[in-house]
LUMDRENBA-385121 format. One record per atom (N, C-alpha, C): residue in three letters; atom name; x, y, z. Coordinates in steps of 0.2 Angstrom, whole numbers, plus 2048, in hexadecimal, padded with zeros to 3 digits. Each point is the difference from the previous one (the first is absolute). Layout:
REM residues N
> Ala,CA,X,Y,Z;
...
REM end
This chain:
REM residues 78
> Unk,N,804,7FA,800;
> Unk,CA,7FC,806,800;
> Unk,C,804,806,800;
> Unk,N,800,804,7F9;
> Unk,CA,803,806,802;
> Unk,C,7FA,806,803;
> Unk,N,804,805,806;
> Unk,CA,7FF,803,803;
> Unk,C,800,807,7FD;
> Unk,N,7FC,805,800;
> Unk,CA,801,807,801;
> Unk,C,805,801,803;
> Unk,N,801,807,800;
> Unk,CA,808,803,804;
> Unk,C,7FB,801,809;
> Unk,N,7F8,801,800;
> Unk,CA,7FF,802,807;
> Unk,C,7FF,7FA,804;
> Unk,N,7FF,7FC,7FC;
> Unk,CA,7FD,7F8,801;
> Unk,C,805,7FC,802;
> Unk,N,806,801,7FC;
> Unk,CA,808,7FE,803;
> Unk,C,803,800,807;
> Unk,N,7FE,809,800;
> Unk,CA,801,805,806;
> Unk,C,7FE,7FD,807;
> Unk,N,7F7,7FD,7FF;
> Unk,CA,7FD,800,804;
> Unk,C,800,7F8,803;
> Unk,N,802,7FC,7FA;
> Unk,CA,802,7F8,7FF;
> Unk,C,806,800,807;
> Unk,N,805,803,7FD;
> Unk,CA,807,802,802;
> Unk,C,7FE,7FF,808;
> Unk,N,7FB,806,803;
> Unk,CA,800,802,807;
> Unk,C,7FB,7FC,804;
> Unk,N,7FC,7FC,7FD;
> Unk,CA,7FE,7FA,7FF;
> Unk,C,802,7F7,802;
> Unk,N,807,803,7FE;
> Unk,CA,803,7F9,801;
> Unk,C,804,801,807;
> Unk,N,803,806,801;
> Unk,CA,802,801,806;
> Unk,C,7FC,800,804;
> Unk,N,7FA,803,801;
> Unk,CA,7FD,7FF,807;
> Unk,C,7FC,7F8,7FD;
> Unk,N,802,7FD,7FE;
> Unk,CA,800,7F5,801;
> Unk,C,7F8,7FF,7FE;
> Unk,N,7FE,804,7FA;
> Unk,CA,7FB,7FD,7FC;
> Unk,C,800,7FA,7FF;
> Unk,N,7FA,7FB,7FF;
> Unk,CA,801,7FA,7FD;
> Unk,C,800,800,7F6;
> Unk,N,7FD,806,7FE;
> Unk,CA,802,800,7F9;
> Unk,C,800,809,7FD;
> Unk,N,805,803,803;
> Unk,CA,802,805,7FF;
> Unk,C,7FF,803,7FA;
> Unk,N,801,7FC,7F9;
> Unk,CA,7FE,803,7F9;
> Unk,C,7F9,800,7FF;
> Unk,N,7F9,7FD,804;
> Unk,CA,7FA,7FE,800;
> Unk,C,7FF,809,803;
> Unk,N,804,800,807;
> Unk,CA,7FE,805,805;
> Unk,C,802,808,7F9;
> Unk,N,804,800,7FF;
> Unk,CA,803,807,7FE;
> Unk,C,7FD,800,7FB;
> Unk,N,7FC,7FC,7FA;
> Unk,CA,7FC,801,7FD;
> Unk,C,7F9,804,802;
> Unk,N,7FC,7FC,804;
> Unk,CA,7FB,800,804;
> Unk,C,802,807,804;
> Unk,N,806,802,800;
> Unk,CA,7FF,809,803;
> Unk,C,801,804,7F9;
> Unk,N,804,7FD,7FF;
> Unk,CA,800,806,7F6;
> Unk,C,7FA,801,7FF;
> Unk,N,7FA,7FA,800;
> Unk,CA,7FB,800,7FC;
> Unk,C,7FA,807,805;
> Unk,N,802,7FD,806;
> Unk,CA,7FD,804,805;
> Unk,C,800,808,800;
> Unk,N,806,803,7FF;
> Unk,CA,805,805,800;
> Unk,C,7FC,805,7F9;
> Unk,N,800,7FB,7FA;
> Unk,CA,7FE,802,7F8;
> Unk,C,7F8,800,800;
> Unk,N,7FD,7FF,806;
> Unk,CA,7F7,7FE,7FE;
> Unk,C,7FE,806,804;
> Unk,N,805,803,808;
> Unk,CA,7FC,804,803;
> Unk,C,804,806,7FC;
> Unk,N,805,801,7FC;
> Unk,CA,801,806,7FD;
> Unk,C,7FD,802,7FB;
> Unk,N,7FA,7FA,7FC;
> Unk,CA,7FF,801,7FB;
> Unk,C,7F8,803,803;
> Unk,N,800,7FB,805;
> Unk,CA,7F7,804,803;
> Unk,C,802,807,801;
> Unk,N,804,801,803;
> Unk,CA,800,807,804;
> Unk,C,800,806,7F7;
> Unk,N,805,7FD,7FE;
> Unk,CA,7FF,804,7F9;
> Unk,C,7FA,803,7FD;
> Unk,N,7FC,7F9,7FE;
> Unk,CA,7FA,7FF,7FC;
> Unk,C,7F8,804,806;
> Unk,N,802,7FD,807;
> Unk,CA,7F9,801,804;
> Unk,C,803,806,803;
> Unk,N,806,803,7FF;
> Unk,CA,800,805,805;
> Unk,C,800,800,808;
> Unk,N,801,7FA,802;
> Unk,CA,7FF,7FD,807;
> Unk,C,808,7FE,803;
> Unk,N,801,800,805;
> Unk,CA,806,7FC,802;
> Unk,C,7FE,7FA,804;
> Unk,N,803,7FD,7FB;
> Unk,CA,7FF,7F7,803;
> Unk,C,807,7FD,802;
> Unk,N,804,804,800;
> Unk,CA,805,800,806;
> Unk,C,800,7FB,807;
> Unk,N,7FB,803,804;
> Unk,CA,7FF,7FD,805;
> Unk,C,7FD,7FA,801;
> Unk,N,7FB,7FF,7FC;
> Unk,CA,7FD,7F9,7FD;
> Unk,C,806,7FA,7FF;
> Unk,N,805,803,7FC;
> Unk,CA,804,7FD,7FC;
> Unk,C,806,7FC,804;
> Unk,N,7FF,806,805;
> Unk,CA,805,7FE,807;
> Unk,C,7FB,7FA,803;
> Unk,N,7FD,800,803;
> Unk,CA,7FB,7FD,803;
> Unk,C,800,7F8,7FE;
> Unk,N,801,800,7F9;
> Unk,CA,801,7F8,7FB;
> Unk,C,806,800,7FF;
> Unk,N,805,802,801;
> Unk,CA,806,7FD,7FE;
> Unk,C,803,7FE,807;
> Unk,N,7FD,804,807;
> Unk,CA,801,7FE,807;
> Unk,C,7FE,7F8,7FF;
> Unk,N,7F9,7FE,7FE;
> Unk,CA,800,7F9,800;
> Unk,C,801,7FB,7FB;
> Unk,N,804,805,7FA;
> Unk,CA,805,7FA,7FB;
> Unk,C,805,7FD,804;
> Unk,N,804,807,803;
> Unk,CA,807,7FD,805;
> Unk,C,7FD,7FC,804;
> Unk,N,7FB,801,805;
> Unk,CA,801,7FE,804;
> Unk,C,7FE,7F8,7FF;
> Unk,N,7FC,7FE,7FA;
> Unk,CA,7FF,7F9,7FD;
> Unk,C,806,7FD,7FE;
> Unk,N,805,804,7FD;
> Unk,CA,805,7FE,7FA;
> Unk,C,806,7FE,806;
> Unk,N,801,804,806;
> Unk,CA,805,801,803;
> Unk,C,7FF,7FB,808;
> Unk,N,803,7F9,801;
> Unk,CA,7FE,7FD,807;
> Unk,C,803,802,806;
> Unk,N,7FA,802,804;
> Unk,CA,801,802,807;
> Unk,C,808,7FD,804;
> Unk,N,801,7FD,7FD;
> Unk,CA,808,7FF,803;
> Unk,C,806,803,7FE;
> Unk,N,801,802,7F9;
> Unk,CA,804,802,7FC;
> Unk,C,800,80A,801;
> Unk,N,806,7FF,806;
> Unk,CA,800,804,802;
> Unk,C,7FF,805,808;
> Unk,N,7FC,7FA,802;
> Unk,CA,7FC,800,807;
> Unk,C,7F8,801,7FF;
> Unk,N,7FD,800,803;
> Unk,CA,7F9,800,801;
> Unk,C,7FF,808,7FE;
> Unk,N,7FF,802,7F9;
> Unk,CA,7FD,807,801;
> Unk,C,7F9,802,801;
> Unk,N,7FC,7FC,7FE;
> Unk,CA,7F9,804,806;
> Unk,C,7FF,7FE,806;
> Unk,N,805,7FD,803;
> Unk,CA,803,800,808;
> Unk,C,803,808,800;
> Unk,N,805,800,7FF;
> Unk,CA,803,806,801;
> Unk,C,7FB,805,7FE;
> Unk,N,7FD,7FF,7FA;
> Unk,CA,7FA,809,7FF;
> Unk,C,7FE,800,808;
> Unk,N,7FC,7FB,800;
> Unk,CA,7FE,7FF,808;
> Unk,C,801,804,804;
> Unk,N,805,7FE,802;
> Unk,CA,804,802,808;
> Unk,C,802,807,7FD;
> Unk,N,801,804,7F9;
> Unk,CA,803,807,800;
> Unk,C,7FC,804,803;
REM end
């Protein structure tokens, strides 16, 4: 699978915090990143926040609670 330069980017940062399929995940944020800038565009709206809101639960699917330590432990306890 070739990647985009952001999808690369985001594959890349993906693999370091211990995705189980890194180029799946940086995809799945590209595509993300490219549909809220296109709505905001086209609707006039910022789906920015939306867009944060679904990529919070791609990582958080994409990326196992171990790999790393427990990070909705940690949100927790901040």
């Amino acid at each position: 699978m070739t990647l985009w330069p952001i999808a690369a980017r985001l594959a890349d940062a993906a693999r370091e915090a211990g995705a189980t399929d890194p180029e799946q995940l940086g995809e799945q944020l590209a595509l993300l990143i490219d549909g809220a800038a296109a709505r905001t565009r086209v609707l006039d709206a910022d789906a920015f926040p939306t867009a944060a809101a679904i990529a919070a639960v791609l990582i958080d699917n994409a990326i196992p609670a171990t790999a790393g330590g427990d990070r909705r432990q940690a949100e927790e306890t901040s």
